[in-house]
Each structure stands twice: as structure tokens, then as C-alpha cells.
KOLMI-283423 format. One record per residue (C-alpha): residue number from 1; residue in one letter; x, y, z. Coordinates in nm, 4 decimals. Layout:
N
{nr=NUM; rest=A; px=X; py=Y; pz=Z};
...
END
This chain:
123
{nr=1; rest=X; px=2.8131; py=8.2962; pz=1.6816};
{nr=2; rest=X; px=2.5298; py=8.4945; pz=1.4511};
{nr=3; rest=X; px=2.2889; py=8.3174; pz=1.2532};
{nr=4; rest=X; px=2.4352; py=8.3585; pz=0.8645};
{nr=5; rest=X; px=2.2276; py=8.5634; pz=0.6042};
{nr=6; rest=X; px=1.9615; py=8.3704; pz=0.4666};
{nr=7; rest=X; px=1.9285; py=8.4610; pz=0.1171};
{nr=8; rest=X; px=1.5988; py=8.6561; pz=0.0117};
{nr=9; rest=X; px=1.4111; py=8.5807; pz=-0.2887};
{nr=10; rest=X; px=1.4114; py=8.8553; pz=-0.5835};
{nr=11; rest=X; px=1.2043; py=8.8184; pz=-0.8772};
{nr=12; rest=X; px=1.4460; py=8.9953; pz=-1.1153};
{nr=13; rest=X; px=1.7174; py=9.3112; pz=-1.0865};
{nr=14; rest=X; px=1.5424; py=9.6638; pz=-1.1311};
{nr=15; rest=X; px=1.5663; py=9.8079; pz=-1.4549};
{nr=16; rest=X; px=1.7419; py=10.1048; pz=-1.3747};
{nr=17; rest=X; px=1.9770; py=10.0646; pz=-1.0828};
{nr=18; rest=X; px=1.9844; py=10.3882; pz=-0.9514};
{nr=19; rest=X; px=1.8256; py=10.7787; pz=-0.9796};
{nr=20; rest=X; px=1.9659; py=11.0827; pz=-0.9714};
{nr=21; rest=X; px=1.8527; py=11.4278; pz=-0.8270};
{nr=22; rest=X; px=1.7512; py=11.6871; pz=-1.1095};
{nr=23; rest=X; px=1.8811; py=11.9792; pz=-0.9247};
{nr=24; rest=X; px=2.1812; py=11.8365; pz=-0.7780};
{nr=25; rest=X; px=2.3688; py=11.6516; pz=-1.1174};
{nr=26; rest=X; px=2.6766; py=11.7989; pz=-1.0466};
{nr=27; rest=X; px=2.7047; py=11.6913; pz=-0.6771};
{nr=28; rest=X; px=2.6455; py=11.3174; pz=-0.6622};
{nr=29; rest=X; px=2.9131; py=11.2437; pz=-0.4226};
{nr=30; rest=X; px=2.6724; py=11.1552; pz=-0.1350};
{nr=31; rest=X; px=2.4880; py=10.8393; pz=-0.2529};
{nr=32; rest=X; px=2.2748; py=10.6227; pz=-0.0547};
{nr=33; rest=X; px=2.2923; py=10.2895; pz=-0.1547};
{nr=34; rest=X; px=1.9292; py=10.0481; pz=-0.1200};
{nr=35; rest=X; px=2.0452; py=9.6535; pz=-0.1581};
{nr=36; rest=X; px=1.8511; py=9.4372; pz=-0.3653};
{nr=37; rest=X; px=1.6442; py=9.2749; pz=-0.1321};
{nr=38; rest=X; px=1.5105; py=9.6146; pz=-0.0320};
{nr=39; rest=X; px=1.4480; py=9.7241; pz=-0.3795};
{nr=40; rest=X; px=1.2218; py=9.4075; pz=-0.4007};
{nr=41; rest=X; px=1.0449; py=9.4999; pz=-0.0871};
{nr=42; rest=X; px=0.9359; py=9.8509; pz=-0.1632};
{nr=43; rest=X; px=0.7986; py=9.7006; pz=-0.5003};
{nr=44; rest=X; px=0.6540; py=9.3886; pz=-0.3758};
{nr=45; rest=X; px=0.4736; py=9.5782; pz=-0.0690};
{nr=46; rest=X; px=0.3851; py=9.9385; pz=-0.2186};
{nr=47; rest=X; px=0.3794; py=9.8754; pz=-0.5868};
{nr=48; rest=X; px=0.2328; py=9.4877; pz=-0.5998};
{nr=49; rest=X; px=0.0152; py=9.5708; pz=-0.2693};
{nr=50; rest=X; px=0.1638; py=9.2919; pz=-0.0730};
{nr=51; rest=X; px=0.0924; py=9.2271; pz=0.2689};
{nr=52; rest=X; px=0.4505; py=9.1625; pz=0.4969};
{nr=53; rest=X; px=0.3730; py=8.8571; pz=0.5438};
{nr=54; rest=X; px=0.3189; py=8.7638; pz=0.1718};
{nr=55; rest=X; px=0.6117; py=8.9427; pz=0.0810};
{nr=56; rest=X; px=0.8211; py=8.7203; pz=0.3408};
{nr=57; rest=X; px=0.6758; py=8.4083; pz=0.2075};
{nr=58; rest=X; px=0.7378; py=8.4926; pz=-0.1434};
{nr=59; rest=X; px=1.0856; py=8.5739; pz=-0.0266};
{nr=60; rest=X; px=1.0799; py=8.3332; pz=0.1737};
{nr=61; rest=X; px=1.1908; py=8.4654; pz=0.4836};
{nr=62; rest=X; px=1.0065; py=8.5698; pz=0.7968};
{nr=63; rest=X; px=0.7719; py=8.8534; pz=0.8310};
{nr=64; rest=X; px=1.0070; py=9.0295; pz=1.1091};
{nr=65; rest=X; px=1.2914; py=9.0234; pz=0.8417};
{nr=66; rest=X; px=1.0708; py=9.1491; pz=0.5526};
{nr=67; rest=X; px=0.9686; py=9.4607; pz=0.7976};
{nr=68; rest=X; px=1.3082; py=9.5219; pz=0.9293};
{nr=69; rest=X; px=1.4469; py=9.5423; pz=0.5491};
{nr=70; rest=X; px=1.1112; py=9.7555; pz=0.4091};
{nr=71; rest=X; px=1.2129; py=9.9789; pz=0.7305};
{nr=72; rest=X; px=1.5192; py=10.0313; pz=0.6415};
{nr=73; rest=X; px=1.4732; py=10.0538; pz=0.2725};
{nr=74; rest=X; px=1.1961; py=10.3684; pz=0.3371};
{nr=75; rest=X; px=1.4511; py=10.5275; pz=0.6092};
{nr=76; rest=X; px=1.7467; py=10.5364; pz=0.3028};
{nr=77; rest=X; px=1.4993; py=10.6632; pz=0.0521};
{nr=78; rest=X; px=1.3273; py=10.9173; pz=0.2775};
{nr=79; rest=X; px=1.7192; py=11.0500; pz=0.3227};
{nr=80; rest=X; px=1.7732; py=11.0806; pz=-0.0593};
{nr=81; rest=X; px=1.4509; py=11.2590; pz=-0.1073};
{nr=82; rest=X; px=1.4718; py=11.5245; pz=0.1618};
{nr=83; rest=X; px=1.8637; py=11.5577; pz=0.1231};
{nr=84; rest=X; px=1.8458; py=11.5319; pz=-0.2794};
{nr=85; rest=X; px=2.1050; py=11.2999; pz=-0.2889};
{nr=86; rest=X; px=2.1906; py=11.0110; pz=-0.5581};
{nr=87; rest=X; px=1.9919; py=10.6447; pz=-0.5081};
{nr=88; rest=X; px=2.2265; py=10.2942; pz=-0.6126};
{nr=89; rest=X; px=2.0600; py=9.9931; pz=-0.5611};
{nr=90; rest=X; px=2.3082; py=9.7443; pz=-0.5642};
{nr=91; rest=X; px=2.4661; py=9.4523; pz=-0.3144};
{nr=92; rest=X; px=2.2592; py=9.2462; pz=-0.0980};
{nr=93; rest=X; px=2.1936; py=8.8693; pz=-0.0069};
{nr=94; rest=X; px=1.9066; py=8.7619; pz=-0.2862};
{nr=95; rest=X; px=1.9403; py=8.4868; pz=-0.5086};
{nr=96; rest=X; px=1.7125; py=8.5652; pz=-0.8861};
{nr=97; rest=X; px=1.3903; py=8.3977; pz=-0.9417};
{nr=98; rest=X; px=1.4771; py=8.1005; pz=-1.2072};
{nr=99; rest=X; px=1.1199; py=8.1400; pz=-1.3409};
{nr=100; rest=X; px=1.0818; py=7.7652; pz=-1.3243};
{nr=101; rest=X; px=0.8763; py=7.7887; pz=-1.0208};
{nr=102; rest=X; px=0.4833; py=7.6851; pz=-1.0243};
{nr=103; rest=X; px=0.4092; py=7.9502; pz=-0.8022};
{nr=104; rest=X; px=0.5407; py=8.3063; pz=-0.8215};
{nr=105; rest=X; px=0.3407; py=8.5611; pz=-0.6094};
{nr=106; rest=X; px=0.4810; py=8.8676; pz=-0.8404};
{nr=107; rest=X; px=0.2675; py=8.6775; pz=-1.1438};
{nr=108; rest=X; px=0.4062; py=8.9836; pz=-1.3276};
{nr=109; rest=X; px=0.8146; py=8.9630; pz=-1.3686};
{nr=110; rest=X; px=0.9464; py=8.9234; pz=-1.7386};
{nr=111; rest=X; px=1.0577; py=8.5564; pz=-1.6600};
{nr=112; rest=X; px=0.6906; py=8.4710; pz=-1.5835};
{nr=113; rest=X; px=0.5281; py=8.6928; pz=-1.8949};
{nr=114; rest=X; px=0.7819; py=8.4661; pz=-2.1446};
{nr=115; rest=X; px=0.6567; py=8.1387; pz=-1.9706};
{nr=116; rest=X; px=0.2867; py=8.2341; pz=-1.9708};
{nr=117; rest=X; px=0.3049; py=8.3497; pz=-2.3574};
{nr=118; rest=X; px=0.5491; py=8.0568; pz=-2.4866};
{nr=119; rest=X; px=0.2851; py=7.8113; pz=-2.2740};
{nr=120; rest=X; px=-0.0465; py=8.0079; pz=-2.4947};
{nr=121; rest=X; px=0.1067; py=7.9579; pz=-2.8249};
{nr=122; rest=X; px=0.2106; py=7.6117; pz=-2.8047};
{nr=123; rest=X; px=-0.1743; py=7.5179; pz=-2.6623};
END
């Protein structure tokens, strides 16, 4: 019997949930479709600068899983790039950052920003 899907971490849903090709509007039939958990680790590792191994344990899941799931994610983007086809990110096993947490490793998600100003006006 297979393990079951552990559930990945995601600080919060992208703003935009997908991207279309400028020259190919018309023609979005193809469309390659990035889950949520590997929308968080393209941003987490290339835009926040993360280490794999932070990225798992902000996740919390193991490094191996974070690199087969930032491999993946880069393989389906690479194909929408070079074959100009449509981007969805959507579906996935992730459960949403409650904000609650004393510890966050993104520092930087909206949740976090309301916490840290509501905290600075009531001191």
C-alpha cells in the first residue's frame, strides 16, 4: 500500500492563478496546469532565496519531496514557455498558513504583514 499525501504547507494562494501567452490568446486549449504546492516552491526557493531544505521545513516536508515538486514545477513551466502555452495553477495537497504561527519562514505573506502592523499599533 503507498504512503498517503502528506499535505505541504502554503503560505497563501497566488494572486493571479494563471498567465496567458501574448501571442497565442486565441489558442489556449493546451494548458499546463502547476499545483499549489509547486507554485509555493518556485516562490519560496527562487523568489524568497530559500535553500531546499528550508523550503521543506517551512513546508514541512522532506527535502527529497521539496526537490522532486520544484523539479517538476520548472519542467511544466519550461513547457509553457518554449511551447507558448497557457499556465493554471490550481489543485494540489497544501493546507493555507493560518497566520497564527510564531514562526513563519516567508516573514512576508499578507497574513503575517496584518499581524505585524495590528501588533505595532496596539504597543
Amino acid at each position: 500500500m503507498p504512503r498517503p499525501m502528506k499535505c505541504k504547507k502554503v503560505c497563501c494562494l497566488p494572486k493571479n492563478n494563471g498567465f496567458i501567452p501574448v501571442l497565442n490568446k486565441e489558442d489556449t486549449a493546451e494548458t499546463v496546469i502547476i499545483t499549489v504546492d509547486e507554485y509555493e516552491t518556485i516562490r519560496l526557493i527562487d523568489k524568497e532565496d530559500m535553500t531546499q531544505e528550508e523550503c521543506g521545513e517551512y513546508m514541512r516536508v522532506a527535502r527529497t519531496t521539496v526537490q522532486q515538486i520544484y523539479n517538476s514545477a520548472r519542467k511544466k513551466i519550461a513547457d509553457a514557455l518554449v511551447h507558448g502555452l497557457a499556465v493554471k495553477i490550481e489543485g494540489g495537497d497544501y493546507h493555507l498558513c493560518d497566520g497564527k504561527e510564531k514562526y513563519c519562514a516567508c516573514g512576508g505573506c499578507e497574513k503575517h504583514k496584518c499581524i505585524k502592523q495590528k501588533r505595532s499599533i496596539e504597543i
